[in-house]
N, CA and C of each residue as an Amber inpcrd file, in Angstrom:
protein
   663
  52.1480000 114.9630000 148.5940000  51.0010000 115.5490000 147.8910000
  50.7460000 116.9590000 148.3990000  50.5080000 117.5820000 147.5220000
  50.1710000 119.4710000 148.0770000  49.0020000 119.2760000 146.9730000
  48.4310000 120.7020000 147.3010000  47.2120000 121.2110000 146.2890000
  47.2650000 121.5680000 144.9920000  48.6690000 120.7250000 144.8210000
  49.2380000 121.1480000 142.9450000  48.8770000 120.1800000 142.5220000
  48.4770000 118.6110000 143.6650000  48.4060000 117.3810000 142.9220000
  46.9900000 117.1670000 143.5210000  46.2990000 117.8740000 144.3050000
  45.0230000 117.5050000 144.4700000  43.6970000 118.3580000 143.8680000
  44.5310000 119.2310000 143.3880000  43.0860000 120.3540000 142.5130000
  42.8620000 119.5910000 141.4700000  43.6740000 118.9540000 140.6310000
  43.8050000 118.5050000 139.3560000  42.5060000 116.7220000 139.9970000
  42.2060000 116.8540000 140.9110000  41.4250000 115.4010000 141.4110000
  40.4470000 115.7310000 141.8300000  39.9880000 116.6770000 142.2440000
  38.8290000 117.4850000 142.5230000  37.6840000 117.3600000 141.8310000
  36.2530000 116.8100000 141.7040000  35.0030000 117.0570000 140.7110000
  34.5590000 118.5470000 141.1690000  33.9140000 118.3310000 139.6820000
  33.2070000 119.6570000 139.6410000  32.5230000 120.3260000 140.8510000
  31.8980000 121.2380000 141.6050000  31.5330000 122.2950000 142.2050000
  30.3630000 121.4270000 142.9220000  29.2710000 120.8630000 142.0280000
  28.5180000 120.4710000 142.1200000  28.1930000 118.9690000 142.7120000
  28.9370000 118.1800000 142.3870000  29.8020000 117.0920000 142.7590000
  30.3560000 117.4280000 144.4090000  31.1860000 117.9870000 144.4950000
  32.5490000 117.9710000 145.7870000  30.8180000 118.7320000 146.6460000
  30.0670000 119.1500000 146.3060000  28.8800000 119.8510000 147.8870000
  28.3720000 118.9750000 147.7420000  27.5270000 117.9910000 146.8590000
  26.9130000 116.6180000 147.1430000  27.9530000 115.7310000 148.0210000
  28.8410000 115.8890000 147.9190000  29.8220000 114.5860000 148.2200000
  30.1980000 114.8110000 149.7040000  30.0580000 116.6140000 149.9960000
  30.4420000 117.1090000 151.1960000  29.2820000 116.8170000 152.5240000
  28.0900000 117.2040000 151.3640000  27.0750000 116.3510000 152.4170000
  26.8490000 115.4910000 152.9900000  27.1930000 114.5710000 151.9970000
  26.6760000 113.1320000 152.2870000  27.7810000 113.0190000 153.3970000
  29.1160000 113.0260000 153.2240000  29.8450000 112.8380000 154.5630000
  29.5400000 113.3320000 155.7400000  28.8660000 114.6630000 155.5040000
  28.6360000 115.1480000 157.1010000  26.8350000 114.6770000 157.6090000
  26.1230000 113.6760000 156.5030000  25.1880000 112.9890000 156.7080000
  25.5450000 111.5430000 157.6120000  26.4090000 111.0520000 156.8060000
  27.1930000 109.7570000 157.8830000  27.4740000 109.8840000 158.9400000
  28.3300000 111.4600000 159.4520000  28.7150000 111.1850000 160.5180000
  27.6810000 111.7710000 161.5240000  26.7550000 112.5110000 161.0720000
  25.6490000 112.9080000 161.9780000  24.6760000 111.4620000 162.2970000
  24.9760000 110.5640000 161.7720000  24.3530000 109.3520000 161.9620000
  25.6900000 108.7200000 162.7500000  26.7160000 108.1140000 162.7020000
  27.7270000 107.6500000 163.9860000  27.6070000 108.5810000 164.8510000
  27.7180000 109.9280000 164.7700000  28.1280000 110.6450000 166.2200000
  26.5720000 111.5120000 166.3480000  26.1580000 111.3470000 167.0130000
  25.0430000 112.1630000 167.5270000  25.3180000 113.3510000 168.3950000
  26.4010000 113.2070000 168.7130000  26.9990000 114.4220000 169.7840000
  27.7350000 115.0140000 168.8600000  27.2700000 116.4650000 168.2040000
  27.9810000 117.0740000 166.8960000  29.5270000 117.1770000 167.4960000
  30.1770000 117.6560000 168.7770000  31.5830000 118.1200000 168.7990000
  32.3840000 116.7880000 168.9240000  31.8740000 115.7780000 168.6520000
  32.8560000 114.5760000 168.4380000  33.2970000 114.3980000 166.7690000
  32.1680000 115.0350000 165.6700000  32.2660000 114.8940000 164.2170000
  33.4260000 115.2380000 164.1260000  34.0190000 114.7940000 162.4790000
  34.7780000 114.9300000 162.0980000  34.6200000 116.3010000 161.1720000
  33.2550000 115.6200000 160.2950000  33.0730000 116.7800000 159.2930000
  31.3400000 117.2950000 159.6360000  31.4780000 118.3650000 159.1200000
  30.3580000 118.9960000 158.9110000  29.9160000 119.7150000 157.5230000
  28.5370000 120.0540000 157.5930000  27.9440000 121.0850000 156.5510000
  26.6770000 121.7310000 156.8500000  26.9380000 122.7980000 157.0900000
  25.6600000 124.2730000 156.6970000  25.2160000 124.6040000 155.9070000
  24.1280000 124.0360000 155.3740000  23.0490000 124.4180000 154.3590000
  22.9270000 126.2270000 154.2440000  23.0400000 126.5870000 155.1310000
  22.5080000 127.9280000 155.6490000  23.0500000 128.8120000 156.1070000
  25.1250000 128.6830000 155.9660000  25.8170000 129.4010000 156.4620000
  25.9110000 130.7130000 156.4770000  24.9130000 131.2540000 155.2980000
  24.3820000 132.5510000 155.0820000  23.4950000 132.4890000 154.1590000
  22.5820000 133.2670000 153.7040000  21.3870000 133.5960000 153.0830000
  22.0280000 132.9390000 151.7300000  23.1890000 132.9420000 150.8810000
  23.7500000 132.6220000 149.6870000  25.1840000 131.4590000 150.2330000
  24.9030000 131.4180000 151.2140000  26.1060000 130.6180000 150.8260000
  25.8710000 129.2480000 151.9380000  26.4720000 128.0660000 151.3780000
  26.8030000 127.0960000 152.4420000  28.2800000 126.5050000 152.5080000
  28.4840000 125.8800000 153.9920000  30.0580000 125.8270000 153.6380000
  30.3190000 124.4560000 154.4680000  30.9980000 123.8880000 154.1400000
  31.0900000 122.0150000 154.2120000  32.6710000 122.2680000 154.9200000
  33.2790000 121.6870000 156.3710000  34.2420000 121.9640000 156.8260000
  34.5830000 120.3590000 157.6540000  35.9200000 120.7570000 158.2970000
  36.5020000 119.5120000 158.7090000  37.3460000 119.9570000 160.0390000
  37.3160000 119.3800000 161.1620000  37.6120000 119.5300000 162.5820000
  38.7840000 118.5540000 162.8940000  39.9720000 118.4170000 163.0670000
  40.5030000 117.1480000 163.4200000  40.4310000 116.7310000 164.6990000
  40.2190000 117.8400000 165.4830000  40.2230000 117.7590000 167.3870000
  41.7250000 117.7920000 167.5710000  42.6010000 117.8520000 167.0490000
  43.9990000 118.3460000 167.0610000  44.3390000 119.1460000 166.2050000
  44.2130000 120.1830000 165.7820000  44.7500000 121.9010000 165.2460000
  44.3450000 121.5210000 163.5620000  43.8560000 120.5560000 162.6790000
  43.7120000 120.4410000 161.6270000  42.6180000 120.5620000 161.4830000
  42.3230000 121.2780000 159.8910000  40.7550000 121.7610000 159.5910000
  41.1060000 122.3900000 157.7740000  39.5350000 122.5060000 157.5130000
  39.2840000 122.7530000 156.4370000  38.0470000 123.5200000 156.3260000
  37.6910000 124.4020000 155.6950000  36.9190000 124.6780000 155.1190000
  36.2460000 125.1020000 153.7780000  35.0380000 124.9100000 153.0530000
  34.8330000 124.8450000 151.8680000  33.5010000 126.0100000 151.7540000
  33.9320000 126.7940000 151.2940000  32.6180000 128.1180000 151.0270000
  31.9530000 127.5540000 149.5240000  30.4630000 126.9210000 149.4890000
  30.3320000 126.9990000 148.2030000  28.7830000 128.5720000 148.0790000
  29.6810000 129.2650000 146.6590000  28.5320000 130.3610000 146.7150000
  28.1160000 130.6420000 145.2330000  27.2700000 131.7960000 145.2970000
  26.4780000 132.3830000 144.3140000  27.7570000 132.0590000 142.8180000
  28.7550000 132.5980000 143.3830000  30.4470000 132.9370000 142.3030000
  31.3800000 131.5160000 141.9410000  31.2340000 130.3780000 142.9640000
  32.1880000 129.3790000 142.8140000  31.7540000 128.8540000 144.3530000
  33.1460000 128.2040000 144.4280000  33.7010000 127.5310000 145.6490000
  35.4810000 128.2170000 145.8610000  35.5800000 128.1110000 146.9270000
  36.6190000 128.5920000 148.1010000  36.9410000 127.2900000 149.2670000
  38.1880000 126.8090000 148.9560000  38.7590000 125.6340000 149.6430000
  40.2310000 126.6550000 150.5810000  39.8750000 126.3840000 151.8780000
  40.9350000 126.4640000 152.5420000  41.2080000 125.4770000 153.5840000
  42.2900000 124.9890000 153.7670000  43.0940000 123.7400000 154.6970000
  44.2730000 124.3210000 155.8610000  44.1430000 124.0070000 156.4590000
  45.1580000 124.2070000 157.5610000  45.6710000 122.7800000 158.3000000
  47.0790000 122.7710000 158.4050000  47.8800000 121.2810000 158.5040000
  48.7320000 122.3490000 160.2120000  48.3330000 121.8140000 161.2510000
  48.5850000 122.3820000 162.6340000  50.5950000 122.8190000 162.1490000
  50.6260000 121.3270000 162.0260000  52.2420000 120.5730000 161.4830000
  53.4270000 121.0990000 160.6860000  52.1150000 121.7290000 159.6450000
  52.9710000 122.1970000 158.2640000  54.1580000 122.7690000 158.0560000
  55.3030000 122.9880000 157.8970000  56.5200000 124.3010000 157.6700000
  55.5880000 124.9170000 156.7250000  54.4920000 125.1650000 156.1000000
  54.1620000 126.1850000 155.8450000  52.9890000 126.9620000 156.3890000
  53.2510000 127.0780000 158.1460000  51.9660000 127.1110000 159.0250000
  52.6390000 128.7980000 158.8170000  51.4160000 129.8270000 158.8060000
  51.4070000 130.8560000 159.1520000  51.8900000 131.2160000 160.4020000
  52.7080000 130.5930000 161.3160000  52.9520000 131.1180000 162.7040000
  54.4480000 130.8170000 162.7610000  55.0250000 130.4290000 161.2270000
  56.2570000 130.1000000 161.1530000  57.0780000 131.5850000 160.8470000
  56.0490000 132.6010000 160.0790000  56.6190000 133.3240000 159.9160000
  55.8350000 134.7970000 160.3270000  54.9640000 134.7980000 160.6180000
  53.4440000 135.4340000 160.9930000  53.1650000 136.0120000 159.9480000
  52.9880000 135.4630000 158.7870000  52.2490000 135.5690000 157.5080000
  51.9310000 134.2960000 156.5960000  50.8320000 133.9830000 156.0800000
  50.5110000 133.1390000 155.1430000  51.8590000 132.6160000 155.0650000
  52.5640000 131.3030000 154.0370000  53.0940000 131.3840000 153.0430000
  52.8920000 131.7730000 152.0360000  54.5500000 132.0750000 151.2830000
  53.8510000 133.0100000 149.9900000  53.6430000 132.4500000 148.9660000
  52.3500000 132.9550000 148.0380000  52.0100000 132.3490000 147.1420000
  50.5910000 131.9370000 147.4030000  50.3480000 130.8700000 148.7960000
  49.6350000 130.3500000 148.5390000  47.9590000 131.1370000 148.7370000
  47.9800000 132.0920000 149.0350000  46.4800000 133.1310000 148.9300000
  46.8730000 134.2630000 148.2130000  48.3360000 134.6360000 147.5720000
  48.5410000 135.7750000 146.4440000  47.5620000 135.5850000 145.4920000
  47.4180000 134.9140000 144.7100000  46.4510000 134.7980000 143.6520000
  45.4580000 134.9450000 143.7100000  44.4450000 134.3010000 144.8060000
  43.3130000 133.9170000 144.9750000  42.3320000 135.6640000 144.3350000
  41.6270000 135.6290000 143.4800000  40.4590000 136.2150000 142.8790000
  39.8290000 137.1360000 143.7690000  39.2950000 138.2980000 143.2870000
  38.9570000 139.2050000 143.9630000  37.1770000 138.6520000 144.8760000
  36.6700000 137.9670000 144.1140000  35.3580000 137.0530000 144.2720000
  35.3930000 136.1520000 145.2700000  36.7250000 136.0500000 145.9040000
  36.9240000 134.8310000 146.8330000  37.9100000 135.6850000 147.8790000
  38.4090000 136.8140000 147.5940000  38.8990000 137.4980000 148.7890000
  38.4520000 137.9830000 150.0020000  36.6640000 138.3080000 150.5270000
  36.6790000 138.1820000 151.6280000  36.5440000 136.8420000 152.1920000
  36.9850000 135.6650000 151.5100000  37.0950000 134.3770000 152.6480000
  38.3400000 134.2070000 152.7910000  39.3210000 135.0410000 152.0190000
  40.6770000 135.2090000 152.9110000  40.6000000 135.8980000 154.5230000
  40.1120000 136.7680000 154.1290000  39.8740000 137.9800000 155.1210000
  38.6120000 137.6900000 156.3490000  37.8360000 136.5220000 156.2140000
  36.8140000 136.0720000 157.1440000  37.2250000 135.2500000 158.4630000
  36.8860000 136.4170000 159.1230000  37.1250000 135.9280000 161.2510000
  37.0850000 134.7430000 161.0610000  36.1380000 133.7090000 160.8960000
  35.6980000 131.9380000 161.1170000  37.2920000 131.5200000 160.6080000
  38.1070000 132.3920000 159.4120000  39.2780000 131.4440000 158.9640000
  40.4250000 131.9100000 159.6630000  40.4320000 133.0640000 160.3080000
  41.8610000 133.6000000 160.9780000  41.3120000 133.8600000 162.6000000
  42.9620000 133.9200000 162.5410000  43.2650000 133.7310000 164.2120000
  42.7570000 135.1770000 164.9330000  43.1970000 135.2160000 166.3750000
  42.3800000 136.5010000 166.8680000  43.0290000 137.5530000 166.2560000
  44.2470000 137.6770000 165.8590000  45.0350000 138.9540000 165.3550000
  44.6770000 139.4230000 163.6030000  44.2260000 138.1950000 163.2020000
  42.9980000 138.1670000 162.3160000  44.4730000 137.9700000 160.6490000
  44.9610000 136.8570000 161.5120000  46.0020000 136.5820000 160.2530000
  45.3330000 135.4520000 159.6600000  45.3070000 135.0730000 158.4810000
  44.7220000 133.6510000 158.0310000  45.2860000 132.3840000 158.4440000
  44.4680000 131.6210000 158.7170000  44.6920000 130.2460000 159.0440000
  44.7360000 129.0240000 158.2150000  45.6660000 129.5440000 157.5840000
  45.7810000 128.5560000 155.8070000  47.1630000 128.1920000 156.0170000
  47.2310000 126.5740000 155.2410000  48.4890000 126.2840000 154.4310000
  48.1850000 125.6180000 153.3590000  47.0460000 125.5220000 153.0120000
  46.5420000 125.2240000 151.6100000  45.4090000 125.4950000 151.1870000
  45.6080000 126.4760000 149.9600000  43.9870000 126.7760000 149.2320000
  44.1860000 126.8080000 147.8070000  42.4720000 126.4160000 147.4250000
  42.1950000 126.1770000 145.6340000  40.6020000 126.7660000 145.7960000
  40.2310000 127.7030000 144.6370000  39.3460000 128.0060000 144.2250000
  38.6460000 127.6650000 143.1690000  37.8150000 127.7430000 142.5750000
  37.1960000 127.8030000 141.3000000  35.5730000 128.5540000 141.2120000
  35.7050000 129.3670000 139.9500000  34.7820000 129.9900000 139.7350000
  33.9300000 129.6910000 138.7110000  32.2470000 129.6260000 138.6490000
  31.5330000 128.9480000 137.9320000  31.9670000 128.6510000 136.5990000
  32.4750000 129.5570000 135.7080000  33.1730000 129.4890000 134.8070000
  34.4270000 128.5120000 134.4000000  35.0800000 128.5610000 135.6380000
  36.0490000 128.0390000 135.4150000  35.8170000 126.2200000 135.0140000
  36.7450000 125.5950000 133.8740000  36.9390000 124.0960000 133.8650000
  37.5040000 123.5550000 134.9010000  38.5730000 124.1900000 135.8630000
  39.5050000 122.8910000 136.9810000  39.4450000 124.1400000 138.1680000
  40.1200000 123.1290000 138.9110000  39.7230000 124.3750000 139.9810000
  41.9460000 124.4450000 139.9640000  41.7550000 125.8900000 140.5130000
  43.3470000 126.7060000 141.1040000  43.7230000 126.7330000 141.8420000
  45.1140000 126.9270000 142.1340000  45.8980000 127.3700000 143.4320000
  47.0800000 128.2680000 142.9040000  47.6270000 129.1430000 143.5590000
  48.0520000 129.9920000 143.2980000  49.9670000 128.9590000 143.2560000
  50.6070000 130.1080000 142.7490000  51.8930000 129.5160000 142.2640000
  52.5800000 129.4910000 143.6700000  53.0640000 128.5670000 143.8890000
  54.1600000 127.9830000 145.2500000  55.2750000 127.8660000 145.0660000
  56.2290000 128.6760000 145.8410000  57.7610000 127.5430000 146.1220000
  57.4410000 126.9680000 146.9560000  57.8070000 126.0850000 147.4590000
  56.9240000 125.0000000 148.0460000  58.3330000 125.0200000 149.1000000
  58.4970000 124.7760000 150.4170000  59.7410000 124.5230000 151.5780000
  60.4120000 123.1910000 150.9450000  61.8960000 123.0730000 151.3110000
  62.4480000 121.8110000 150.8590000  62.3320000 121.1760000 151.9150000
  61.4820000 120.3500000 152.4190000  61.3870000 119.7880000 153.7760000
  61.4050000 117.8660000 153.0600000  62.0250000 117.2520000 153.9100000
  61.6580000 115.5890000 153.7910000  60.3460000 115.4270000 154.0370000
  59.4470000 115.4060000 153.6120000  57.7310000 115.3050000 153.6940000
  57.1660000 115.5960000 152.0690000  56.0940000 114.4140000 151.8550000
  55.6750000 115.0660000 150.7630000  54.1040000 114.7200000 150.5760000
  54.1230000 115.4870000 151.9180000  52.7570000 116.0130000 152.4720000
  53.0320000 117.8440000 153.5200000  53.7560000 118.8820000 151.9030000
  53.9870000 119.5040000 152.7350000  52.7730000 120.5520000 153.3970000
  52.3550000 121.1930000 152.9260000  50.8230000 121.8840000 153.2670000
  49.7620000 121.1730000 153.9830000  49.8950000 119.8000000 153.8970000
  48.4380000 118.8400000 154.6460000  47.6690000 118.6820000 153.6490000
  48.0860000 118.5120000 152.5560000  46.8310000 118.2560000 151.1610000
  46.2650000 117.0990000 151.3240000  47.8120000 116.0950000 151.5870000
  47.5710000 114.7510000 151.6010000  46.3870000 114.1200000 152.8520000
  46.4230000 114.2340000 153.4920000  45.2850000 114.0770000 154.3530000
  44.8300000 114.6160000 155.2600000  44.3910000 116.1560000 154.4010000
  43.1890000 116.9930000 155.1440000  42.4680000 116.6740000 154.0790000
  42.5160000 116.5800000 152.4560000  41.6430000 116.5630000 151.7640000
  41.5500000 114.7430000 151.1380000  41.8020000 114.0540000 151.9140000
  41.6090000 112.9050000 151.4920000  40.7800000 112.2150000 150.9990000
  39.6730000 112.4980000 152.0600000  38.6520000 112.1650000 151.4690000
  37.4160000 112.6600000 150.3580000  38.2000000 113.8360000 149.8470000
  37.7450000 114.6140000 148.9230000  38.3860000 114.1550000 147.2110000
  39.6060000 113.2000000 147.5790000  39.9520000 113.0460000 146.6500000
  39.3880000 111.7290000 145.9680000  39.6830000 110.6310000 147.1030000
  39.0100000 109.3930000 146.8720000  37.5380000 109.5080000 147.5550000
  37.1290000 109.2860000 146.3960000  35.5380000 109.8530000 147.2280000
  34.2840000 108.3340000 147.1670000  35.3510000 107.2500000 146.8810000
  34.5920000 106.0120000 146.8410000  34.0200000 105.6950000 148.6720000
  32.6350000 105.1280000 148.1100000  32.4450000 104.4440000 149.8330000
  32.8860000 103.8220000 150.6860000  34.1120000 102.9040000 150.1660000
  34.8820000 102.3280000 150.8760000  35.6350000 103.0990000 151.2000000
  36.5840000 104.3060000 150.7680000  37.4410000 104.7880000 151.8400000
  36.7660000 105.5660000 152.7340000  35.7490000 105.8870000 152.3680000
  34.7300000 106.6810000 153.8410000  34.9140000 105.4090000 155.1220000
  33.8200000 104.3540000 154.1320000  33.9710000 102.9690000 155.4030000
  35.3320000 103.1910000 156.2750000  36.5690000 102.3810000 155.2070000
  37.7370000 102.3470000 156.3340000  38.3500000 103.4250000 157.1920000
  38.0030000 104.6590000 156.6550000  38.2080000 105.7430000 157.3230000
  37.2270000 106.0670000 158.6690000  35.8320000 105.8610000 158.8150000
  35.2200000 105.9130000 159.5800000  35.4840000 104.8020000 160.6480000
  35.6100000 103.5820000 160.1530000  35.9870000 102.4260000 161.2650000
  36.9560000 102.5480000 161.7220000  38.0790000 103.3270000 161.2400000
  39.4340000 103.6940000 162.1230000  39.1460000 104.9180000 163.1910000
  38.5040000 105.7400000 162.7150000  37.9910000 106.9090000 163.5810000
  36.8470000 106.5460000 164.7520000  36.1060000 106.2040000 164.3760000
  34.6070000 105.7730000 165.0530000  35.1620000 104.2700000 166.1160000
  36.2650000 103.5020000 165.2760000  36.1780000 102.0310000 166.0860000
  35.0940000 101.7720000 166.0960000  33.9430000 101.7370000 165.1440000
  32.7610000 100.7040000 165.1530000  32.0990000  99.9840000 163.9150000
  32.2940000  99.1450000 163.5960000  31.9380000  98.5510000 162.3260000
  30.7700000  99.8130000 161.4070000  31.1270000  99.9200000 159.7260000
  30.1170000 100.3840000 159.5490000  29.8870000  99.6920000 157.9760000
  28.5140000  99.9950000 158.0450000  28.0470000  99.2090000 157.0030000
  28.2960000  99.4890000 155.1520000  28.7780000  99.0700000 154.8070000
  28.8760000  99.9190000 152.8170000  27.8470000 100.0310000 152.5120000
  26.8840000  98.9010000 152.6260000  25.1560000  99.5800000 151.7460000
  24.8320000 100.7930000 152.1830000  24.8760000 100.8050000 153.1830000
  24.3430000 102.1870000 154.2790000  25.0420000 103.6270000 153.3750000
  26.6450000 103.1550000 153.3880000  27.1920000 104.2110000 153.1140000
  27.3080000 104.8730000 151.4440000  27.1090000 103.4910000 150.6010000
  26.5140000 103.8480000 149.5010000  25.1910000 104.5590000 149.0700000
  24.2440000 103.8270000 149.7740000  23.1530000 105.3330000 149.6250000
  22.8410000 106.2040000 149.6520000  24.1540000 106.6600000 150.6430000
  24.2290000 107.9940000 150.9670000  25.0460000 108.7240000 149.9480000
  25.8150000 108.3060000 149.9070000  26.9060000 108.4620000 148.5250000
  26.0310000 108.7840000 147.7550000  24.7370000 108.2050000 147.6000000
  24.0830000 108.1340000 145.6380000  23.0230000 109.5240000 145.9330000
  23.3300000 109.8470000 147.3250000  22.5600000 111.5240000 147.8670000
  20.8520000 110.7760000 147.4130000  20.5870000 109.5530000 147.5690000
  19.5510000 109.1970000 148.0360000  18.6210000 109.2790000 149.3870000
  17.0060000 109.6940000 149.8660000  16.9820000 110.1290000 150.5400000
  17.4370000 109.5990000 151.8480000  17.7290000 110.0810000 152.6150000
  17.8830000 109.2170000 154.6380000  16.4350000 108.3910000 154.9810000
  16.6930000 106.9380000 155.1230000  15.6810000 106.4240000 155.4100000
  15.8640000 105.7930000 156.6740000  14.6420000 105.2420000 157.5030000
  15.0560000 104.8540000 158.6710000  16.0190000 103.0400000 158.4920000
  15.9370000 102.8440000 157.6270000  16.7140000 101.4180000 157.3400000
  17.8820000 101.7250000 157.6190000  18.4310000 102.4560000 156.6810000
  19.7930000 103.2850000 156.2660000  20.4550000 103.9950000 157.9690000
  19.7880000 104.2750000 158.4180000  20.1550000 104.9840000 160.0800000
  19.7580000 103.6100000 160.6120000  19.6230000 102.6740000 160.8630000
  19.7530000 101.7020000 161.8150000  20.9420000 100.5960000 161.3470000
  20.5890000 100.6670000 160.0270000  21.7520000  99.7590000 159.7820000
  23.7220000 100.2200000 160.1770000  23.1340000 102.0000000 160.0630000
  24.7550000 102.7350000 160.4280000  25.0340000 102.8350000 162.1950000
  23.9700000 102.9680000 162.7020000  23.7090000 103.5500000 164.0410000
  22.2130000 102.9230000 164.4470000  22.2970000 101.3970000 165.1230000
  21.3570000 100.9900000 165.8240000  20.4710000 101.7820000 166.6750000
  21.2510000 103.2070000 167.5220000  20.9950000 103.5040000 168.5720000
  19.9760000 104.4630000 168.4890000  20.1270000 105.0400000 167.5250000
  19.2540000 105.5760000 167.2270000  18.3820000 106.1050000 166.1070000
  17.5200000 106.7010000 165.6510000  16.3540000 106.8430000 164.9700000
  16.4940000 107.7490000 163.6570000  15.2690000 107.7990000 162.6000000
  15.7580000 108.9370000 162.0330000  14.9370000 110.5530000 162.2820000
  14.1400000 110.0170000 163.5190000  13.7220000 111.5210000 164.0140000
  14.7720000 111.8760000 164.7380000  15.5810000 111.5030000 165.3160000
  16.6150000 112.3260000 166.0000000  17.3550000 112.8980000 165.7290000
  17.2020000 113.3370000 163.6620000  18.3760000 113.6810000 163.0320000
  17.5300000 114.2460000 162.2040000  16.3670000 115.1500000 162.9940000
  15.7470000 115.9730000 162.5140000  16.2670000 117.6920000 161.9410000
  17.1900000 117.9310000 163.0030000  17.8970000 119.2060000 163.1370000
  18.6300000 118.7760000 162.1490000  19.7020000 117.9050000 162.6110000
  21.1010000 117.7100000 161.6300000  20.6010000 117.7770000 160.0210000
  19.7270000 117.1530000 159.9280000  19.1550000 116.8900000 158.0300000
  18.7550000 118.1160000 157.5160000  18.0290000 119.1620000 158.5850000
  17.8270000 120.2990000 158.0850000  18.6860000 121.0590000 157.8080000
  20.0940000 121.4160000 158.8420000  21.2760000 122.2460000 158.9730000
  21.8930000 121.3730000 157.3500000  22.0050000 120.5310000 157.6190000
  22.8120000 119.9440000 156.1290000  21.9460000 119.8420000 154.7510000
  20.7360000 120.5460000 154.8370000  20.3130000 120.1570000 153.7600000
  19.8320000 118.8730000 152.5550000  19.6600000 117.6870000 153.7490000
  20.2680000 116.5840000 153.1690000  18.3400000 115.6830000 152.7240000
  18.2810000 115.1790000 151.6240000  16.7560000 114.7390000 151.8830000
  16.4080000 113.3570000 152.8140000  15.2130000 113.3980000 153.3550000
  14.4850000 112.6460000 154.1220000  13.8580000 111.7690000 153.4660000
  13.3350000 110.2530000 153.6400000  12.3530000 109.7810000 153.1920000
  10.8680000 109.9420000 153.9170000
């Protein structure tokens, strides 16, 4: 799977930042200690913009700019043959295209390294206008993998966006049972209630996820 077979699976704009929340609502409820998360989201990443991202704790990541113009998806696979450090440039193709409206998040420090090369092996945009979201045209490496860029699971859970693969995905990560009602409500971007946080995370409360709900934007009951 690359981003030729996952743009085409993508919901709308509006959709994929609800959906981005709610995940980085779950895990601010399992992990209370933010640098253990998996994912996150900034309500507030700037005056116009917020941006929903993904940490693997081993060299994999993502980030998602949604703004005033669209959304801006970039992925980085540590792994990839198409890692920028294979050749000390992007691969080609895959940020040639990208829109003049979405070019300084090519060009933004948070996405490149100190020499300030980008830290991509997979990106898709879309602009309000647009019906599907894009990626620019690829030769793609002939490698035995067909997960060559990291589409396949950096954006996984963006693709299947049912509660159960959050569940089994979180209980493999977390190792701790978690609940589907819990995780369906969150899913339905219904507000955070204290039921909903005890049933995910006994340990603790839903004042303690006072900060986190604000940074994510996420509603309270």
């Amino acid at each position: 799977m690359t981003v030729h077979d996952v743009a085409p699976q993508l919901p709308e704009i509006a959709v994929l930042r609800e959906h981005s929340r709610s995940i980085a609502v779950l895990e601010a409820v399992l992990s209370p200690e933010w640098e253990n998360r998996y994912h996150s989201f900034d309500d507030h990443w700037s005056e116009t913009e917020s941006m929903a991202s993904m940490r693997s704790g081993s060299g994999d990541e993502y980030s998602i700019v949604f703004s005033p113009v669209g959304a801006y998806v970039r992925g980085f696979d540590h792994e990839s043959p198409m890692s920028p450090y294979m050749e000390d440039e992007p691969w080609p193709g895959v940020l040639d295209q990208v829109p003049d409206v979405f070019r300084p998040y090519v060009e933004e420090p948070a996405f490149s390294d100190e020499d300030g090369m980008p830290i991509v092996t997979a990106c898709m945009w879309r602009e309000l206008a647009d019906d599907a979201w894009k990626t620019g045209a690829i030769d793609f490496p002939d490698e035995a993998t067909d997960d060559l860029d990291g589409s396949g699971h950096l954006f996984q859970l963006l693709v299947d966006r049912s509660p159960e693969a959050f569940q089994r995905w979180a209980e493999d990560y977390y190792e701790v049972p978690v609940d589907l009602e819990a995780v369906r409500h969150v899913f339905s971007s219904r507000p955070l209630t204290e039921e909903v946080v005890r049933a995910l995370n006994p340990k603790i409360s839903l004042a303690h996820l006072a900060e986190d709900t604000a940074e994510i934007g996420y509603p309270r009951s």
